[in-house]
SETI-193769 format. One record per residue (C-alpha): residue number from 1; residue in three letters; chain; x, y, z. Coordinates in steps of 0.02 Angstrom, whole numbers. Each point is the difference from the previous one (the first is absolute). Layout:
BEGIN
NUM,ALA,A,X,Y,Z
...
***
This chain:
BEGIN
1,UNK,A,3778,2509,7717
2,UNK,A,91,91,-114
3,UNK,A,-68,170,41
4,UNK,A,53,-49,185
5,UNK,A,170,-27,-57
6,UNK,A,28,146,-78
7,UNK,A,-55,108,116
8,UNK,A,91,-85,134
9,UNK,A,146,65,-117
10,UNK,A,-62,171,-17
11,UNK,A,25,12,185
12,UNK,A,153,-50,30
13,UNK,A,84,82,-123
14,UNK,A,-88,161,70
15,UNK,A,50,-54,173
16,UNK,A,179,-31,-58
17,UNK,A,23,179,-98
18,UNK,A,-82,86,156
19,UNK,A,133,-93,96
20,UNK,A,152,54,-103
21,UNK,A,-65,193,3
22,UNK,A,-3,-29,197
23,UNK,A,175,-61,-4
24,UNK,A,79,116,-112
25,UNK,A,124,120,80
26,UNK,A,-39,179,45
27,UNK,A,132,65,-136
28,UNK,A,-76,-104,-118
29,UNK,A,-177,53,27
30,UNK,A,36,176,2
31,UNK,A,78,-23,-185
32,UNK,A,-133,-66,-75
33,UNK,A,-111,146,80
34,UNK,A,89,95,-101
35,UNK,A,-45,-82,-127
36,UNK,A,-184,63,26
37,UNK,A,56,179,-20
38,UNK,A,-39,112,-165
39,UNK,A,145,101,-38
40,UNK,A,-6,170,-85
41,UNK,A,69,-72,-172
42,UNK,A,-145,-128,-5
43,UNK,A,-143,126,10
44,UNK,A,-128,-15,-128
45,UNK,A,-157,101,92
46,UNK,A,-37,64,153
47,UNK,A,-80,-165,80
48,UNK,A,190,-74,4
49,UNK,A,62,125,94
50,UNK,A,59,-56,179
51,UNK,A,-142,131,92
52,UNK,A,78,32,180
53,UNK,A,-189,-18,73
54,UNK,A,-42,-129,-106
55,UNK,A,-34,-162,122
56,UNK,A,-43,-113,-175
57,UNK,A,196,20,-50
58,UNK,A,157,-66,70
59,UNK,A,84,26,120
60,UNK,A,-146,66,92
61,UNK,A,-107,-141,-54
62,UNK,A,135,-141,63
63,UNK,A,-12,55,181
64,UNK,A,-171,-39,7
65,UNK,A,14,-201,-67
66,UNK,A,78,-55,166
67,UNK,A,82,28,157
68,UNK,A,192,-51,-77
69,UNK,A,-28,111,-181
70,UNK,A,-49,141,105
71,UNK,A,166,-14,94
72,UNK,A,108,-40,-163
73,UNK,A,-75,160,-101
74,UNK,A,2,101,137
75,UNK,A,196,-30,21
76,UNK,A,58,5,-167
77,UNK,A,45,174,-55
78,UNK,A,9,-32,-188
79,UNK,A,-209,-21,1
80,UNK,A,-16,178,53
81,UNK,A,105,74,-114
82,UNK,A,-112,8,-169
83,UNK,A,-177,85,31
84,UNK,A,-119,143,-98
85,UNK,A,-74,134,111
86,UNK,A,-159,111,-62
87,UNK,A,-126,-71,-128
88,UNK,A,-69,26,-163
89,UNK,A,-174,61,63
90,UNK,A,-25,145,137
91,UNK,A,-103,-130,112
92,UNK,A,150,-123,25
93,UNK,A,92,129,64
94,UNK,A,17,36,199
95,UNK,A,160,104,14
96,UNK,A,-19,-15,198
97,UNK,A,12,-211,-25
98,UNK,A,133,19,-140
99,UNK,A,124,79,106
100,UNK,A,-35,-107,135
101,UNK,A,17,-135,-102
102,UNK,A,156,73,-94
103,UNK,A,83,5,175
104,UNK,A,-40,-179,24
105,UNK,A,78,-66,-125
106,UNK,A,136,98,21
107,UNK,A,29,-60,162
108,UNK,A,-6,-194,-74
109,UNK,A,120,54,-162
110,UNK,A,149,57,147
111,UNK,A,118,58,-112
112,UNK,A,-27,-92,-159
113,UNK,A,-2,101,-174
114,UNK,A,-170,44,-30
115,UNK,A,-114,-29,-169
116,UNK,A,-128,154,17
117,UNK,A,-143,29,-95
118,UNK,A,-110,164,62
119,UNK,A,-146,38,-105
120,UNK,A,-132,140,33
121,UNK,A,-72,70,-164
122,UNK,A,81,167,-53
123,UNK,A,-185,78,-36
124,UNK,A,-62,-16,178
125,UNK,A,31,118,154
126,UNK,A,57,-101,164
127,UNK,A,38,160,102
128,UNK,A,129,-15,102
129,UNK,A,-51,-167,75
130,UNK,A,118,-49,-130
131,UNK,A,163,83,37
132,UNK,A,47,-94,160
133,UNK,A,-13,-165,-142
134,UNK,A,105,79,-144
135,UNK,A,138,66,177
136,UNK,A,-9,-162,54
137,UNK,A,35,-91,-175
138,UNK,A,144,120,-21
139,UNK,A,85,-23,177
140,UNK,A,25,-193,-59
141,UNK,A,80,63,-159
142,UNK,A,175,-58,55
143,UNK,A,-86,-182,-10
144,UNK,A,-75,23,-169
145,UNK,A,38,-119,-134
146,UNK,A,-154,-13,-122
147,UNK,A,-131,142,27
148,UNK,A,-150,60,-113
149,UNK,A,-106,147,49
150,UNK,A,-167,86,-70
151,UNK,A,-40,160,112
152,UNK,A,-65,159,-20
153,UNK,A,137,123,-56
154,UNK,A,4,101,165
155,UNK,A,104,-146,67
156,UNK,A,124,29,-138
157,UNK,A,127,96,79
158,UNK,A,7,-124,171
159,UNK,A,-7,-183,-117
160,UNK,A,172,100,-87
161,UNK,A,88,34,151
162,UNK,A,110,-141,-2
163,UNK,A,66,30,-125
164,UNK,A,65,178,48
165,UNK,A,74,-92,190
166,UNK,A,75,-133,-110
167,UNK,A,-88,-100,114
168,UNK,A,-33,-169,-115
169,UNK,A,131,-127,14
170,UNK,A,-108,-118,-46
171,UNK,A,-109,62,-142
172,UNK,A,-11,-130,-154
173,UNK,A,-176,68,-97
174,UNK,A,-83,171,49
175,UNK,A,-170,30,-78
176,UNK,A,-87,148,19
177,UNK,A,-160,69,-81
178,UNK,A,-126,130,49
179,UNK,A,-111,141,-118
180,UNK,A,38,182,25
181,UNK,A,154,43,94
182,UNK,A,95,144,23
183,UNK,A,168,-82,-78
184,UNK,A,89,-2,143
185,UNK,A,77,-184,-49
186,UNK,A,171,6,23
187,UNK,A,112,-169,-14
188,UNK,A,174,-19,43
189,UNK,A,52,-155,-71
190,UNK,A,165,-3,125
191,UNK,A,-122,-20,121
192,UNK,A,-61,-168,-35
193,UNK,A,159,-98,-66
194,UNK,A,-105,-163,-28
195,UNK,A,-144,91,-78
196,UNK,A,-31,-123,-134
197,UNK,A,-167,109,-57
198,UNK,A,-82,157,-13
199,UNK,A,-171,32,-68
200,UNK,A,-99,161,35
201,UNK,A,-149,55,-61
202,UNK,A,-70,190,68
203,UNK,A,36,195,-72
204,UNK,A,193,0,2
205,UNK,A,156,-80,39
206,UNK,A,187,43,8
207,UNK,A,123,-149,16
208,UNK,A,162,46,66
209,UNK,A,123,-135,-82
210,UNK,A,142,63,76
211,UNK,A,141,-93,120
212,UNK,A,8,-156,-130
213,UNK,A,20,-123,-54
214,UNK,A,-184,-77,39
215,UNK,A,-72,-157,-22
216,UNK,A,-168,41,-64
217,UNK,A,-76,-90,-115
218,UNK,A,-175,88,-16
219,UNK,A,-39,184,17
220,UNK,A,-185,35,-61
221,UNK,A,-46,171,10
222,UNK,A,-209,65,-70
223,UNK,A,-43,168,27
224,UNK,A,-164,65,9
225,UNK,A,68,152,-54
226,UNK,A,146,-34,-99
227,UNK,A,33,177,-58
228,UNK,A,35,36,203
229,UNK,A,186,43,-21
230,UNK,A,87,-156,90
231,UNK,A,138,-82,-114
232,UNK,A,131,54,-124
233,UNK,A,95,-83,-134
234,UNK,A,160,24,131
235,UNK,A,-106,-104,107
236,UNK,A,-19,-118,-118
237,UNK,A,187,11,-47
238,UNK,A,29,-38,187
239,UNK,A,-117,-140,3
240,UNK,A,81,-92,-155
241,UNK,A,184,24,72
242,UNK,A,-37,-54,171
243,UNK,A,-136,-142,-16
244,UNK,A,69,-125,-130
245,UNK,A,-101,-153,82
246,UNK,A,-161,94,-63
247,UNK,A,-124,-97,-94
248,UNK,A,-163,108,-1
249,UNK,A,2,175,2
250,UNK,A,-150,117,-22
251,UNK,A,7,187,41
252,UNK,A,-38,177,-32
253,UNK,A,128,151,-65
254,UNK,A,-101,154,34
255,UNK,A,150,117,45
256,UNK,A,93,87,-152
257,UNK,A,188,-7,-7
258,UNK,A,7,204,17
259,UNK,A,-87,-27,162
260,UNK,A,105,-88,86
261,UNK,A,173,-18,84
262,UNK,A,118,-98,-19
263,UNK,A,-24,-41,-196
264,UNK,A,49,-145,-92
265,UNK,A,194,-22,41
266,UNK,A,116,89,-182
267,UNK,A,61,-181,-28
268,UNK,A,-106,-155,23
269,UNK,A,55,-174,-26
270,UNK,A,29,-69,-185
271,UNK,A,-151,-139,48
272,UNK,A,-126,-11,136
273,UNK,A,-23,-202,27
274,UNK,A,-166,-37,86
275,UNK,A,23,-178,-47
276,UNK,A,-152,-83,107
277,UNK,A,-121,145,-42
278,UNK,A,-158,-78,-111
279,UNK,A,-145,131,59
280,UNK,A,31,182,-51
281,UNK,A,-153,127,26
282,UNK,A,64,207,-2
283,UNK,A,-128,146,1
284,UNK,A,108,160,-92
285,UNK,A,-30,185,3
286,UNK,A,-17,50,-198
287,UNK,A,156,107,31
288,UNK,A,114,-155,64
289,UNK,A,157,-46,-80
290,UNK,A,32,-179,49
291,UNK,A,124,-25,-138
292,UNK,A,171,-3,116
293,UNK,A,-93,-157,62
294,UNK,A,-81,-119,-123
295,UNK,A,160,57,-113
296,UNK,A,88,-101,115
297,UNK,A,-115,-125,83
298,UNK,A,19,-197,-13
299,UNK,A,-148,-76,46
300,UNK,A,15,-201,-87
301,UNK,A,-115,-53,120
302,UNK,A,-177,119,-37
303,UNK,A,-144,-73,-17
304,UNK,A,-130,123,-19
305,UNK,A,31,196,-23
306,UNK,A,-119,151,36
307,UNK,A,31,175,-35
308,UNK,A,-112,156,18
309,UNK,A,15,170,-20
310,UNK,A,-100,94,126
311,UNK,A,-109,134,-94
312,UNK,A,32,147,-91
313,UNK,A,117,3,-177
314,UNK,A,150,-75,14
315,UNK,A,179,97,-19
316,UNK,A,66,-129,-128
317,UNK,A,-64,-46,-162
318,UNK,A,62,-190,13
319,UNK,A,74,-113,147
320,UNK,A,138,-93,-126
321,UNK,A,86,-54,183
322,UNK,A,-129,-146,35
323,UNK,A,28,-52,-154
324,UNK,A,219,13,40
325,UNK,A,-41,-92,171
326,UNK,A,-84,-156,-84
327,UNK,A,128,-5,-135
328,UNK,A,140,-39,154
329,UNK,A,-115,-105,104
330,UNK,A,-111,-99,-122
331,UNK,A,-94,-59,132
332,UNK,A,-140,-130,13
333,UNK,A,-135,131,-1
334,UNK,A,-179,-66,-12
335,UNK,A,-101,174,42
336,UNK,A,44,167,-73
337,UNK,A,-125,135,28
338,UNK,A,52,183,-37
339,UNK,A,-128,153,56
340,UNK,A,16,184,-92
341,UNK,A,190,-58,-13
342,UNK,A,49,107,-137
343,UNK,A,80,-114,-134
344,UNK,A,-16,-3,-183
345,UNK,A,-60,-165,-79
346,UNK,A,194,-28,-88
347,UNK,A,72,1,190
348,UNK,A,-167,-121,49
349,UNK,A,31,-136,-121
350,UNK,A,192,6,14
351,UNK,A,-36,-39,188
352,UNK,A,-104,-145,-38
353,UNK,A,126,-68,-107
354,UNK,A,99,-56,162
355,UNK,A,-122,-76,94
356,UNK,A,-56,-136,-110
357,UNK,A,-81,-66,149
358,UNK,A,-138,110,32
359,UNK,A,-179,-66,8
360,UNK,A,-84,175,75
361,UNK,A,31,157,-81
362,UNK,A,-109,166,56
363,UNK,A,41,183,-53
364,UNK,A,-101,131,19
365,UNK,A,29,180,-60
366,UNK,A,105,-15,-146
367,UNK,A,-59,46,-189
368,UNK,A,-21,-162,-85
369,UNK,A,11,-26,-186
370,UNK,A,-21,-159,-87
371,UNK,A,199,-13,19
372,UNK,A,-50,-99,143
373,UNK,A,-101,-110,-45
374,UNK,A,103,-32,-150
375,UNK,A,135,-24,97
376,UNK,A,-79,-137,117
377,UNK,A,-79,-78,-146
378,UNK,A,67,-179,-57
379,UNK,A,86,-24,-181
380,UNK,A,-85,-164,-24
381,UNK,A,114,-63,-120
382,UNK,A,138,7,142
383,UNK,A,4,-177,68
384,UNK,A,113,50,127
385,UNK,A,-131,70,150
386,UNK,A,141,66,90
387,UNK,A,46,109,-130
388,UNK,A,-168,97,67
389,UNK,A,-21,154,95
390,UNK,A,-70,-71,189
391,UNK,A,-24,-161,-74
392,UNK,A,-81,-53,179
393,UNK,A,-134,148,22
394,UNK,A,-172,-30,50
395,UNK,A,-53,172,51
396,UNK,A,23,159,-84
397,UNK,A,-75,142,66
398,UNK,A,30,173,-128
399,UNK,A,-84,157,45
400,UNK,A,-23,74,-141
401,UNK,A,-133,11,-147
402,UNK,A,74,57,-141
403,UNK,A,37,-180,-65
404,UNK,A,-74,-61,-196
405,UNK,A,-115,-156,-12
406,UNK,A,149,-82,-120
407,UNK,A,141,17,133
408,UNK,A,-102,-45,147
409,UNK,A,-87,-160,-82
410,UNK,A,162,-69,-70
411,UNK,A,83,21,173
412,UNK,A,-106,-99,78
413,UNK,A,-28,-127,-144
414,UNK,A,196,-39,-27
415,UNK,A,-9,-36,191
416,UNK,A,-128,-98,3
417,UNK,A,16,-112,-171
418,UNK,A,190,-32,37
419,UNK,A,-48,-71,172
420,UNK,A,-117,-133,-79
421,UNK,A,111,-28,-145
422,UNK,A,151,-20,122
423,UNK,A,-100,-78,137
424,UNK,A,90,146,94
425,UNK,A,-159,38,117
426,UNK,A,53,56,146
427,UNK,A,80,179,-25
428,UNK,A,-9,51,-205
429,UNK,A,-190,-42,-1
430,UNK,A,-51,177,99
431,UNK,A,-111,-35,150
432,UNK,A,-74,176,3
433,UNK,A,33,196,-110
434,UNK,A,-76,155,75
435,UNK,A,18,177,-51
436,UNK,A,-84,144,-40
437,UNK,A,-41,-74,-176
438,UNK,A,-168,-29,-68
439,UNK,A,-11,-208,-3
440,UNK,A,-195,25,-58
441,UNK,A,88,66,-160
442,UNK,A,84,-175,-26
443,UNK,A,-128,-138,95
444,UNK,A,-100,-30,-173
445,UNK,A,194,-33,-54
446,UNK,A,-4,-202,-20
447,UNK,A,165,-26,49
448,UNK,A,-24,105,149
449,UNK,A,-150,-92,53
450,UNK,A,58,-184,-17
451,UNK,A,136,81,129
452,UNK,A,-114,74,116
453,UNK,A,-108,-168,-25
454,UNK,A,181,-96,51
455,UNK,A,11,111,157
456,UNK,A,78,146,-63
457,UNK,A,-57,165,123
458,UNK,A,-9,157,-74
459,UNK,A,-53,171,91
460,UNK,A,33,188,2
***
């Protein structure tokens, strides 16, 4: 009897929820369809992308649940305006269907801004069944608002267009990445004045920053070939003075200053305030002289900082200016990770003394002594942790092997004894050291084993 009962309940409830779903309003219907779309900022993998031929995903997939869905998806522009075109593997591609398809949804999006992502893999030749795709992504570009795109680099020069027309009044992220182009990647920032994001990945890229102010927060720029002369340091002069809302900035500086025209202006401002910027990742020529800029940089809000010197000896026996720039800013930092950046170990250690915040520090190409290691080692009878150099690091990363057993076991010892003793765990007690030192020289050590037995990871 029971059993009866509830079951009796189970059905009318489910008669009364399909009856409020028939009842809602067209408006309201259409907004939670919306609801059902994946939008490019929620990606994870490839299965959540909103496939264009895809009948298993929305909106496609409400038309066919009944006569009145069909109608409400069908009519509501904002469902067509978020979609993925290609595929992963060759055989889900049909370039014939996907621009058939492309113009379908189209049709349905009227003229809404348009999320776009386009993916055919960079390593495999589509002919030119693929050009009237890549034209027809391009002619929407006025509509643009989010787009990411993975091509083969032969479409460079047409996916770039816009930005020569100045034809994106509507751009807020442009992502664009592709394997072995000719560098022809040329972005006008003036031509997107809500471009909120930049990230490129291919063989060369120039970014034009002027007609500022902008309002970008993002510019990500990864060579394949980051000695292909793109950048200068007056581009990055340009790109400090005229994007102060920056936050992450990643890019290469293959052109020297004698190269180019105009240089660096005779009289720059007393400070250059980037006060938002927390991600800062430069590629140098060994002859730059960035100096006129960190000398008068202000960056409180950095967070992590990457520097590399792209091959060959450097011009300068020491960089003493990153060192000036952190002194002004004493930022947050967390990540500090210099490549062949010439800089003596005095000019290393005076720059960790103002970022007592650091818990990742990775340098590669400087001569090491046991200066360092002295210098990051912890006077145990100093109660006052603080007092430390890095008190917080948990990764150290020193390239170099000319380090003794004494200097490199009481290092990591003070760091790791204090932390128990102080119950200071989470920073002091080092999570991992790797360098070109010879560990197996100091395993049998016991105090170095009851670390590596407490987690400690050591490797070179």
């Amino acid at each position: 009897m029971d059993r009866t009962l509830d079951e009796k309940q189970s059905v009318d409830h489910f008669d009364k929820a399909r009856t409020t779903i028939r009842t809602l309003a067209p408006e309201l219907l259409s907004e939670i369809f919306t609801h059902c779309i994946v939008g490019l900022d929620d990606e994870y993998n490839v299965l959540d992308w909103t496939w264009i031929r895809c009948s298993s995903q929305a909106p496609l997939l409400l038309g066919r649940v009944c006569r009145r869905w069909r109608s409400v998806s069908i009519s509501s522009p904002d469902l067509w305006c978020t979609f993925a075109i290609g595929g992963e593997a060759l055989s889900h591609v049909d370039l014939e269907k996907d621009l058939e398809a492309l113009k379908y949804w189209n049709s349905k999006s009227h003229s809404r801004p348009l999320s776009i992502r386009v993916y055919y893999h960079q390593s495999i030749s589509y002919g030119t069944q693929l050009t009237p795709i890549i034209e027809y992504v391009v002619s929407q570009s006025w509509r643009w608002k989010e787009i990411k795109l993975t091509y083969p680099f032969n479409f460079e020069y047409d996916v770039f267009a816009p930005f020569q027309t100045r034809n994106l009044p509507q751009l807020v992220m442009f992502q664009s990445e592709t394997i072995g182009s000719e560098g022809s990647a040329e972005f006008v920032l003036s031509s997107a004045p809500r471009l909120q994001s930049l990230i490129y990945s291919g063989s060369g890229a120039h970014v034009d920053f002027s007609g500022g102010p902008h309002g970008i927060k993002q510019i990500d720029i990864y060579d394949d070939l980051p000695m292909k002369k793109t950048n200068s340091v007056v581009d990055l002069f340009t790109c400090f003075t005229q994007c102060p809302l920056l936050e992450d900035l990643s890019m290469p500086l293959s052109i020297g200053e004698w190269e180019i025209s105009p240089r660096l202006p005779d009289e720059l401002p007393s400070t250059i305030a980037l006060t938002h910027l927390a991600h800062l990742n430069l590629w140098f020529l060994p002859e730059a002289d960035p100096r006129l800029l960190f000398d008068r940089l202000f960056l409180p809000a950095l967070i992590s900082l990457r520097i590399h010197i792209l091959g060959g000896k450097p011009a300068y026996a020491d960089w003493p200016h990153v060192r000036t720039m952190l002194a002004h800013s004493r930022p947050p930092l967390h990540t500090l990770k210099l490549y062949m950046v010439p800089m003596k170990e005095a000019t290393l250690v005076g720059c960790l003394a103002y970022i007592p915040t650091l818990t990742e520090l990775d340098v590669f190409g400087v001569v090491f002594s046991d200066y360092i290691l002295e210098s990051l080692t912890v006077d145990e009878a100093d109660a006052n942790i603080s007092a430390s150099l890095c008190p917080w690091l948990q990764k150290v990363a020193l390239w170099s092997r000319d380090y003794s057993e004494r200097a490199m076991i009481e290092m990591i010892v003070s760091r790791r004894k204090h932390a128990l003793r102080t119950g200071f765990t989470e920073g002091i007690a080092l999570k991992s050291v790797t360098s070109g030192f010879d560990f197996d020289r100091i395993r049998s050590n016991p105090d170095i084993a009851e670390c590596v037995k407490d987690g400690l990871k050591i490797s070179y």
